[in-house]
C-alpha positions as CSV (number, residue, x, y, z in Angstrom):
1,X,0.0,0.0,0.0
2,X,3.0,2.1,0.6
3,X,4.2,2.1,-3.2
4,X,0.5,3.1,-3.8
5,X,0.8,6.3,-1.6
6,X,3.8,7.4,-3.1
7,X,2.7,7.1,-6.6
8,X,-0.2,9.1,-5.5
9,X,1.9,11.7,-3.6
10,X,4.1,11.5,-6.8
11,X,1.2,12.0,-9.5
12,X,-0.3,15.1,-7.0
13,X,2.9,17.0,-6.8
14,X,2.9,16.6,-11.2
15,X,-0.3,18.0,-11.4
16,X,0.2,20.9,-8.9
17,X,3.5,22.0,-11.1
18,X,1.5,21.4,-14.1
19,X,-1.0,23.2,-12.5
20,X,1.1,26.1,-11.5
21,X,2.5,25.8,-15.2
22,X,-1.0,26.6,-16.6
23,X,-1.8,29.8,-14.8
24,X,1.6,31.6,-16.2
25,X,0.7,30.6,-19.0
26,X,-2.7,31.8,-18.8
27,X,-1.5,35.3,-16.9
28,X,1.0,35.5,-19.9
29,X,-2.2,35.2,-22.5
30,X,-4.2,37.4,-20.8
31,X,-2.0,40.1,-19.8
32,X,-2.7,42.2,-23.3
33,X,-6.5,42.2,-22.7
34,X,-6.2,43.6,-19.2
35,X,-6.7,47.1,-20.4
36,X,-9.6,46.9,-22.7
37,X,-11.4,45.0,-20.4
38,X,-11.0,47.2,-17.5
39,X,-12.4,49.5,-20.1
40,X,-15.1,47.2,-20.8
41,X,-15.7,46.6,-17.3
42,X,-16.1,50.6,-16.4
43,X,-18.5,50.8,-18.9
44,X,-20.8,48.3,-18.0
45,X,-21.0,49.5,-14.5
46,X,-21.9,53.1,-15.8
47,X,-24.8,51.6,-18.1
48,X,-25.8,49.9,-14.8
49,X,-25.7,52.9,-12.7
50,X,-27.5,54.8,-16.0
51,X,-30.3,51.7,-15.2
52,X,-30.4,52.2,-11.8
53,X,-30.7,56.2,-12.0
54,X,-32.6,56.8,-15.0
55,X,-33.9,60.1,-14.0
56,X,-30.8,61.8,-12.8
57,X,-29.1,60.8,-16.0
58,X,-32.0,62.5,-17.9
59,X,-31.8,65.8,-15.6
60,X,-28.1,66.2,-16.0
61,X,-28.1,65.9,-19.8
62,X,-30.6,68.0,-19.3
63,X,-28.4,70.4,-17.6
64,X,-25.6,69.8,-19.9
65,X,-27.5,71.2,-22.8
66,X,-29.1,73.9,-20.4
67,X,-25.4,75.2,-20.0
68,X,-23.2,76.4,-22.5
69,X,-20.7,73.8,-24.2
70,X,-17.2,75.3,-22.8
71,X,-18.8,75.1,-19.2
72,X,-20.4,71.9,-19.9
73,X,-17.3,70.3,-20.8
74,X,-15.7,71.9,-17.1
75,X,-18.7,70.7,-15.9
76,X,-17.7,67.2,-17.5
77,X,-14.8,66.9,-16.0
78,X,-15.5,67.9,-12.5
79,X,-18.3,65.1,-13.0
80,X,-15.6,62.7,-14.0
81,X,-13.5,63.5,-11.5
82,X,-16.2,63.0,-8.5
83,X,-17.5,59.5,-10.2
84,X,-13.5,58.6,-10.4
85,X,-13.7,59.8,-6.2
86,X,-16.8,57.8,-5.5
87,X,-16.0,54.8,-7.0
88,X,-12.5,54.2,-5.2
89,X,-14.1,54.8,-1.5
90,X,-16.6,52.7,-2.6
């Protein structure tokens, strides 16, 4: 039964290298779609948040067009900048 438990032990410490093998190679693969899904990913949670708010996304496009297009784009940013804030303490 011994020679048993040491094929056993032998076989698990294969897979767990092969194992280990297989997610470098995987973090290798993946590495040059981390960006664009991040992307991806920030924009889906802003079409959720658009979902979840639907009226205050109407009243500040509203606003936007109520304002001039140099202040809306100030305003734009200082939006931006405030969802940027909100989401990290979040």
């Amino acid at each position: 039964m011994n020679g048993k438990a040491n094929r056993l032990a032998e076989r698990r410490e294969r897979l767990i290298a092969e194992a280990a093998a297989q997610r470098a190679a995987l973090a290798r693969g993946i590495e040059p779609w981390r960006a664009p899904l991040a992307l991806a990913d920030q924009g889906l949670a802003a079409l959720r948040a658009v979902r979840r708010h639907p009226v205050l996304f109407a009243g500040g496009i509203a606003l936007l067009i109520a304002l001039k297009p140099a202040r809306a784009g100030a305003w734009l940013r200082r939006g931006w900048t405030a969802w940027l804030l909100l989401r990290k303490l979040r």
